[in-house]
N, C-alpha and C positions, 0 to 999 in steps of 0.2 A: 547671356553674356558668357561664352569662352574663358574657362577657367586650365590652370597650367595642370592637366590630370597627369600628362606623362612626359612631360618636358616643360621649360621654364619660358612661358611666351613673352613677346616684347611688343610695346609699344610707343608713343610716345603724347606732349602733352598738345597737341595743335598744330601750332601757326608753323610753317617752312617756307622756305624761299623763293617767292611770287619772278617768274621771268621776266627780264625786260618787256617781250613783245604785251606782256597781260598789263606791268605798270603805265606801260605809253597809254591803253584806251583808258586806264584807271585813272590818269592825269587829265583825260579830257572831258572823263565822268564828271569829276567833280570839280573842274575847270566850268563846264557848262558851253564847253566853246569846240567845234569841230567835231561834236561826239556822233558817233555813230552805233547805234544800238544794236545791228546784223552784227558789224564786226565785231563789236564787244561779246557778243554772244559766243559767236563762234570761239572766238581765240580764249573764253573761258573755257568751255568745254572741251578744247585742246587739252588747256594746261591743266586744266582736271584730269584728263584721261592719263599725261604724262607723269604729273608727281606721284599719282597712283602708282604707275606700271614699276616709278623709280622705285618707292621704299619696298614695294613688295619684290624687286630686285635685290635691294641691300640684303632682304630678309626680315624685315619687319612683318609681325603675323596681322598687330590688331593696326589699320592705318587710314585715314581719313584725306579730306579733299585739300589739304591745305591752308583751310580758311581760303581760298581762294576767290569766296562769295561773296566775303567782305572786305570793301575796298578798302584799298590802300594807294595812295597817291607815290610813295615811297621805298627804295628799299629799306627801307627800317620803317617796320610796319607799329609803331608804337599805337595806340589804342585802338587800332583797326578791330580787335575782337571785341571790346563794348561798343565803340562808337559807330558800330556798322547801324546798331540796332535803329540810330534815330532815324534811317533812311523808312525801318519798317514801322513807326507808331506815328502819329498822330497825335493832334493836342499840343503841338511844342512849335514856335515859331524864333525864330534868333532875337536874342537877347541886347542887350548893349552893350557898346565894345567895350571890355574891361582885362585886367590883366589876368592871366589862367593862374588862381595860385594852387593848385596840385602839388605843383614840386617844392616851389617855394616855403612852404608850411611844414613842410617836414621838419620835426625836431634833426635828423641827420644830419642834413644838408644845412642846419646851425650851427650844429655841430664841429662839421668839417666844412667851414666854411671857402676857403683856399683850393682842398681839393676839387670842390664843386664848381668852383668857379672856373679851374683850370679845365676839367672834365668839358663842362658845356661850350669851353671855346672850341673846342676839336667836335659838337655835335650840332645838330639841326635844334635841338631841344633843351631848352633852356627854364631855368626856375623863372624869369621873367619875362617870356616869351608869352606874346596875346593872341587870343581866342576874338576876333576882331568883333563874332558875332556867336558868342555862347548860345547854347540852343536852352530857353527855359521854356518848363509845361507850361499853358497858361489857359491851360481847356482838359478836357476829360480824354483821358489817353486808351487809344485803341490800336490794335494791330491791322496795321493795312501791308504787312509784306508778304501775303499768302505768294503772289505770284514771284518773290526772288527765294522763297524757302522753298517753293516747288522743282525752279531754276536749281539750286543748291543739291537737290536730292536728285532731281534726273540725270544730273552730271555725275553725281557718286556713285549712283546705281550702275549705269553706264559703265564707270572707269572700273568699279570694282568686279563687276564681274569679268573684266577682261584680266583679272590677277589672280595668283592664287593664294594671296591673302587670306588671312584665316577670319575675319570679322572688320567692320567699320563704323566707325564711329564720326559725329558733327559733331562739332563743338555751339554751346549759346550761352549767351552772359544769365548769368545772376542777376535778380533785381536790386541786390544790395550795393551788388561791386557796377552796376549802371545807373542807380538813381543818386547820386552823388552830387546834390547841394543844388539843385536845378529846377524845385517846387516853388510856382507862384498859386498856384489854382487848388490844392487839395488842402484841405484845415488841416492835416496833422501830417506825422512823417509815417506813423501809421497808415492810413489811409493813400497816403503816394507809394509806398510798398506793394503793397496789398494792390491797387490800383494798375501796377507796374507787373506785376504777378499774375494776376489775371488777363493782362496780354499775352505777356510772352510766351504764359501757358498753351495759347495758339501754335506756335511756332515747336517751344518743347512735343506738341502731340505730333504735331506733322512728322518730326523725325522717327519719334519711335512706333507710328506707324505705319511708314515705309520700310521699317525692317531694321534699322540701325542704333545702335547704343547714341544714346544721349549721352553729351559732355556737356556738364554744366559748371561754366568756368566763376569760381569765385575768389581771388584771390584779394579782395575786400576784405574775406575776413581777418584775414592774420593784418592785414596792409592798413587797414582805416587806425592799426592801433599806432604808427607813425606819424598819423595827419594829427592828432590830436598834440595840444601842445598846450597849457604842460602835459607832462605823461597822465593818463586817465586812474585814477583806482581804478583795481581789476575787474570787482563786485562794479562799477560803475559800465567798462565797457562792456565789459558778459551780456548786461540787460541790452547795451545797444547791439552788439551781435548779436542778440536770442529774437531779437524780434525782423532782422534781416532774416538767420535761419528759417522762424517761422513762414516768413513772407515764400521764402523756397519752396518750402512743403507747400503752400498752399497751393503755388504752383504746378507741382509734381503729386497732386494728390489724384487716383486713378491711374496713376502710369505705374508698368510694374518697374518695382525695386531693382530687379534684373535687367533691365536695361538701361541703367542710367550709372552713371558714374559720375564723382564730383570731383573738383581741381581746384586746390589753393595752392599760392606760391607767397612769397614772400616781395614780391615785385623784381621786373627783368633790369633792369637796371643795375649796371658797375658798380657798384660802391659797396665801403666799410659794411653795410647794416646791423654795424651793432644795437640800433637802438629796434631789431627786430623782436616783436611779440616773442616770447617762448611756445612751441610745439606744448606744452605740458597746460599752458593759461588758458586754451582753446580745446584742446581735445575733446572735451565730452561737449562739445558744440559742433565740432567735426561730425560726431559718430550721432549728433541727431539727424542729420539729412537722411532722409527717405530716398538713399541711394545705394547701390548693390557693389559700389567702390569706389573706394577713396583714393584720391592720385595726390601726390605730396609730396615737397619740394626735398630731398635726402643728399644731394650728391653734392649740394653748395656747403663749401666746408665749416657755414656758417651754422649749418644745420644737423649738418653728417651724424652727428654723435647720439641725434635725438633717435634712433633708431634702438637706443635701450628703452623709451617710455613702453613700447610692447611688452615687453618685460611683465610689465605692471597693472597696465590698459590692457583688457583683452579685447582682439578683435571678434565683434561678434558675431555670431555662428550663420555661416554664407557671407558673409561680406568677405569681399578681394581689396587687399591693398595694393597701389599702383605705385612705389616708390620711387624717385627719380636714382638713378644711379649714374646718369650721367649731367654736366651742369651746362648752364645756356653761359654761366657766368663768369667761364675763363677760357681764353683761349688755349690752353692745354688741352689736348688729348689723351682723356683717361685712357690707362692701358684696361687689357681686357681681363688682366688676373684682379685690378682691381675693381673692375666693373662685376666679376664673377665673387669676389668677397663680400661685396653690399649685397646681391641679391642673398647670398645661403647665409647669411646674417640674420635678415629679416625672414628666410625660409624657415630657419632653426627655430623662430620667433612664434611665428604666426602661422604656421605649416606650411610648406612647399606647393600645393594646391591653391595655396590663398595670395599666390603672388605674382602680379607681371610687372616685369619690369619696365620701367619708362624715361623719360627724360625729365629735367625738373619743370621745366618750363618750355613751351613754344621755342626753337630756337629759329624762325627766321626771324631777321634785323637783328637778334642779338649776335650772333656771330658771323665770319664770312660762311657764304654760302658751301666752299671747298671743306672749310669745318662742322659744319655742319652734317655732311656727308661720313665724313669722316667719324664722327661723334655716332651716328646712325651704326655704322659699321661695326665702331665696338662696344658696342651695347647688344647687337646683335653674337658678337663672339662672346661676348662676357656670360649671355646667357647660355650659351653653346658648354661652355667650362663648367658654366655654375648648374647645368643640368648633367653633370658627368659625376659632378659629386654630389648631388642631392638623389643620383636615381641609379649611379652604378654603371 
């Protein structure tokens, strides 16, 4: 993995902004009606080749396919980074219609009840909004997507080396932040973990040995401490996040630490989150993943400040932190002086070496696309500033 040795490199966390022409075949994907499998192929491999050529234009060093492999029906790609995976395992057939409570369980969103409700009249996605036919395990879950993880990487490969990019990375879900409430078949949640892990662990080798940093998206961790309701003792959700962490490792066991990188957020989503987990409640469940960097949500002002626990937490000796400096979660455009203060903040912290800067979260669907770019841009400048005063 590409470490910031003489200048401050950037990256970001995933998901960008899927074209019209790629959402049309993605609509008839999973429509099941007029789909065409050449064209979809093809106009993936375009749009692969294009978001590519884009960010490494902006200036982004470390940059990835977009997710563009996992479909999405919409431009607001909400759970297209876990919910790709059901296309690739086996053992799960649709469940029965029932309401999605995801959003609706959140203590927040009881919270603020008014704001929420006002929020989801202006969205596609709603706290009561149905899953007509939820997908539950109900058989022994196997990976059968060797042939769209292969698709996924010969389009990266491809597009990346037509850039000059400095490194790339795929993004794949966690089995903590995808097996979420959907066991009928395995006796324990143990064992559905574990079970879940050992798939995907398929898919994790493919990437990293094609040549690319593994991104292994979890933002499960910090996020499940929301769903619970009432709020969890701490000592209570620790043991249920230490045994998702583990479920990871099991995963990642054999792959080196150097190419993998992990990603928690806070969930992409507008709103208050006050009733978000504390950075401080989690940490040393952070830094157990058997991964060579941690990417973590910093630029949402909800979280800004936790950039003192380094302070205290040291980060340990080779690991890279990825800290978001710029947020999916407003549409303001950070300026670049202050995009350049967050990175030499956490430079002064953790050393200058140990740092790339990133965004908090995936910003396609969460903001317009034109902001998005824009966001890319100065985060790109910010590290240009913040490598002027960390190196002279």
């Amino acid at each position: 993995m590409k470490r910031s040795t003489n200048r401050i490199l950037t990256s970001h966390a995933g998901s960008l902004p899927r074209p019209e022409r790629l959402l049309e075949v993605n609509r008839t994907k999973i429509a099941g009606q007029g789909f065409d499998a050449k064209e979809y192929a093809a106009r993936l491999t375009d749009a692969v080749g294009e978001i590519a050529a884009r960010q490494a234009a902006v200036g982004v060093d470390i940059i990835n396919d977009g997710e563009y492999g996992k479909a999405s029906s919409g431009a607001i790609d909400y759970g297209a980074w876990q919910s790709y995976a059901w296309g690739r395992l086996s053992g799960w057939e649709p469940g029965e219609p029932r309401p999605a409570p995801a959003l609706s369980i959140r203590r927040e969103r009881q919270k603020f009840k008014d704001f929420y409700r006002d929020l989801d009249a202006t969205q596609f996605i709603s706290s009561t909004s149905s899953a007509p036919r939820p997908p539950v395990v109900r058989g022994p879950i196997r990976y059968i997507g060797q042939e769209a993880v292969k698709t996924d990487i010969a389009n990266f490969k491809k597009a990346l080396a037509a850039t000059k990019a400095e490194e790339g990375f795929i993004t794949a879900v966690a089995p903590g932040s995808f097996g979420r409430r959907q066991n009928e078949y395995y006796k324990s949640e143990e064992e559905f973990l574990y079970a879940l892990a050992d798939a995907l662990k398929e898919e994790y080798k493919a990437i990293v040995d094609a040549g690319f940093v593994l991104q292994i998206d979890d933002p499960g961790l910090p996020d499940n401490w929301d769903m619970a309701n009432p709020e969890p003792k701490l000592d209570d959700y620790k043991k249920f996040a230490r045994l998702r962490i583990d479920a990871i490792n099991h995963a990642l066991a054999g792959l080196p630490e150097d190419r993998v990188r992990y990603h928690i957020c806070w969930g992409s989503w507008h709103g208050p989150h006050t009733t978000d987990v504390p950075l401080a409640y989690i940490i040393d469940l952070l830094l157990m993943v058997k991964a060579g960097a941690y990417s973590v949500e910093a630029g949402n002002v909800r979280h800004e400040h936790e950039w003192k626990i380094w302070r205290e937490v040291k980060l340990p000796p080779g690991k890279i932190l990825i800290p978001g400096v710029v947020s999916h979660a407003t549409n303001v455009i950070e300026h670049p002086e202050l995009v350049a203060d967050r990175i030499v903040r956490f430079a002064q912290v953790v050393g200058r070496e140990n740092v790339i800067a990133a965004t908090d979260c995936g910003l396609g669907g969460r903001i317009h696309a034109d902001l998005v770019w824009a966001k890319l841009e100065v985060l790109v400048e910010g590290a240009k500033l913040a490598t002027k005063q960390l190196w002279g």
